[in-house]
Each structure stands twice: as structure tokens, then as C-alpha cells.
C-alpha positions as a Markdown table, in Angstrom:
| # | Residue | x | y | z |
|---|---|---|---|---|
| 1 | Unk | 78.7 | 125.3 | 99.1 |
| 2 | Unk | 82.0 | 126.1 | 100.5 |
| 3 | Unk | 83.8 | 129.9 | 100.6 |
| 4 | Unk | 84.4 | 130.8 | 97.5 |
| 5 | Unk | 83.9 | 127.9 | 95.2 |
| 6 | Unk | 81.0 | 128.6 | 92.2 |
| 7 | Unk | 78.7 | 126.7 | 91.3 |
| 8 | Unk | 78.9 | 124.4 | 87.8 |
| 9 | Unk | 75.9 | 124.1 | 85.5 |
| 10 | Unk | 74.6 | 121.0 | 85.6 |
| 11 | Unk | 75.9 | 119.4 | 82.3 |
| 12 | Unk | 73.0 | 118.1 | 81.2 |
| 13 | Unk | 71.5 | 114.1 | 80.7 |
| 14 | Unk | 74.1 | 113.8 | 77.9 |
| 15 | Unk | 76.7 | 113.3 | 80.5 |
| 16 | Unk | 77.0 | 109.6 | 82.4 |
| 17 | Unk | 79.3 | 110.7 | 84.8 |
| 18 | Unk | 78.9 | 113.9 | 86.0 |
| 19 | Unk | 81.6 | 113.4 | 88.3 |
| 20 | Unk | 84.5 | 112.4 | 85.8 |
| 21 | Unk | 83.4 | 115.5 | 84.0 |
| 22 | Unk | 83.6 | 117.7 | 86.9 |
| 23 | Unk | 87.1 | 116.7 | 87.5 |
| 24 | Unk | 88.2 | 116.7 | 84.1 |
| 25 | Unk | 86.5 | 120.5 | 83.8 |
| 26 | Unk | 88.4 | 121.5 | 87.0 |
| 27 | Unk | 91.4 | 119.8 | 85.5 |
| 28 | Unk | 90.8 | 122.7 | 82.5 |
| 29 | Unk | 89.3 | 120.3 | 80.0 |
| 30 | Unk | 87.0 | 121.8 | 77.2 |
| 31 | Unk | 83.1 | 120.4 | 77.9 |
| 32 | Unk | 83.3 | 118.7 | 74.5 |
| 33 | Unk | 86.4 | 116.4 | 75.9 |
| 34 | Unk | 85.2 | 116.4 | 79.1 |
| 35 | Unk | 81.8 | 114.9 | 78.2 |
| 36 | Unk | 83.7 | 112.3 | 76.0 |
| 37 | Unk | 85.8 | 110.8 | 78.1 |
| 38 | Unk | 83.5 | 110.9 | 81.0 |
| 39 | Unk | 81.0 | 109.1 | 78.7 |
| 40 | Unk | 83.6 | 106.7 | 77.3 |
| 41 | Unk | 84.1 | 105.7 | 81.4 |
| 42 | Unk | 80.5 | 105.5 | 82.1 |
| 43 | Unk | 80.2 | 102.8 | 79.4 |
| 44 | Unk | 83.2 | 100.8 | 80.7 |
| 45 | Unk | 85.8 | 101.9 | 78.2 |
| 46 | Unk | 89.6 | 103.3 | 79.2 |
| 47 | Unk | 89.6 | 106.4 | 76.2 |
| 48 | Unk | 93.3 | 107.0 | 77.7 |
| 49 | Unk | 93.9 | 102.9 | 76.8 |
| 50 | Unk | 92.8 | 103.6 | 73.4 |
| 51 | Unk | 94.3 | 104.1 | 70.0 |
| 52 | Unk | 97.2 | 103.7 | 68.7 |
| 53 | Unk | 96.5 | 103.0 | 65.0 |
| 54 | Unk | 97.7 | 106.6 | 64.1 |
| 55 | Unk | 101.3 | 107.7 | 63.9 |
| 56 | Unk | 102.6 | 110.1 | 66.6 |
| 57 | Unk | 102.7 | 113.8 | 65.4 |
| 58 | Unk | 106.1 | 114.1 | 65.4 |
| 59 | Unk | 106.3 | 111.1 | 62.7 |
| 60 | Unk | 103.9 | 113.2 | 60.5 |
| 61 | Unk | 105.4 | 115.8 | 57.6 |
| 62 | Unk | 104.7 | 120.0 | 58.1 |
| 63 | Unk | 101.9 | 119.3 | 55.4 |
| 64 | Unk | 100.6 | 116.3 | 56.9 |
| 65 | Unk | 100.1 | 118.1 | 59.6 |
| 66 | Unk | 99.0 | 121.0 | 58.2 |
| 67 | Unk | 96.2 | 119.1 | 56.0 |
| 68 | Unk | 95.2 | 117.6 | 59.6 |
| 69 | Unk | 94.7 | 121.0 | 60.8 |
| 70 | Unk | 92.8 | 122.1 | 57.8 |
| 71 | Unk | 91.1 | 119.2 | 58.8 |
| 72 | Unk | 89.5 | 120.4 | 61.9 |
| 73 | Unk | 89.6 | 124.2 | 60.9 |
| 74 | Unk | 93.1 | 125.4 | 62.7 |
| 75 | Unk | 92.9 | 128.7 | 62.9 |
| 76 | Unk | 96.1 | 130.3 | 61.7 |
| 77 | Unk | 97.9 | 127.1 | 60.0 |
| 78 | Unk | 99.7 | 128.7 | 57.5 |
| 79 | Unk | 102.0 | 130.7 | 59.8 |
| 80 | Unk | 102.7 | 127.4 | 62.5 |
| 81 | Unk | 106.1 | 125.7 | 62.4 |
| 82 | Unk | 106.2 | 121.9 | 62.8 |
| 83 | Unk | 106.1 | 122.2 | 66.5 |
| 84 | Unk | 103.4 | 124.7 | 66.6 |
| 85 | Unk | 100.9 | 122.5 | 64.5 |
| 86 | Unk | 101.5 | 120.1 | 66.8 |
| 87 | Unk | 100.4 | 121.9 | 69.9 |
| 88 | Unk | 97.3 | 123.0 | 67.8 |
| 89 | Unk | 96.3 | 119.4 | 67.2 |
| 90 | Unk | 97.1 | 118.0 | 70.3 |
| 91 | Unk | 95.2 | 121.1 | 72.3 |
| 92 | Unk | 92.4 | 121.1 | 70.1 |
């Protein structure tokens, strides 16, 4: 192991490619999304290729959003502006 560098847990046999995750950890991804989209890979999908069938945020009302964030238990909600609910979701 090099100077300085610390070494990861291995992220267990729930993971199919413990090297996307790695990445996608060093890249500051939460282990929830990490394992995801390194799953999704492993199994031959493109997660970054998929979706769509949502509108964008910004096409979404204040309490569409909000009820989205209520949704997935937002912490402090009530207080966000538009743009602020927004960030939430999207860094969530």
C-alpha cells in the first residue's frame, strides 16, 4: 500500500464490481449509490443511460418538490426555497 493512502473495507459480496465502487467512493459517492450503480454495470446496464420518464426538477412546483422530499424524509423541507429542494433531492 502506497504512502499515505488507507485502506477501504472490503464492501462486501453485495457488490459485483468492487472496482466501479471504489472509484465512485473516491469520486465522494455515498456506499448506497456507489453499490448501485456499480451493480447496475456488473449486470450490463448504463444507470447513467437510464430514465427519463420523470420531469426535470426544475419543471416540478415548490410543493411538488416538497411532497418529493417528504417523500424520502428531507430533513429540513419546510425552510428550502425552490432551488434548495432541488439540491436536497438531487444530493440525496
Amino acid at each position: 500500500m502506497a504512502k499515505g493512502a488507507t485502506k477501504r473495507k472490503d464492501p462486501g459480496p453485495s457488490v459485483k464490481d468492487p472496482e466501479t465502487y471504489e472509484a465512485l467512493r473516491d469520486d465522494g459517492a455515498s456506499k448506497e449509490k456507489a453499490a448501485r450503480i456499480a451493480n447496475a454495470k456488473a449486470n450490463g446496464s448504463q444507470p447513467s443511460k437510464k430514465g427519463g420518464k420523470a420531469p426535470a426538477y426544475e419543471d416540478m412546483t415548490k410543493d411538488d418538490l416538497y411532497a418529493r422530499a417528504q417523500e424520502i424524509g428531507i430533513d429540513g423541507r419546510s425552510k428550502m426555497s425552490k432551488g434548495e429542494l432541488i439540491d436536497a433531492l438531487r444530493n440525496h
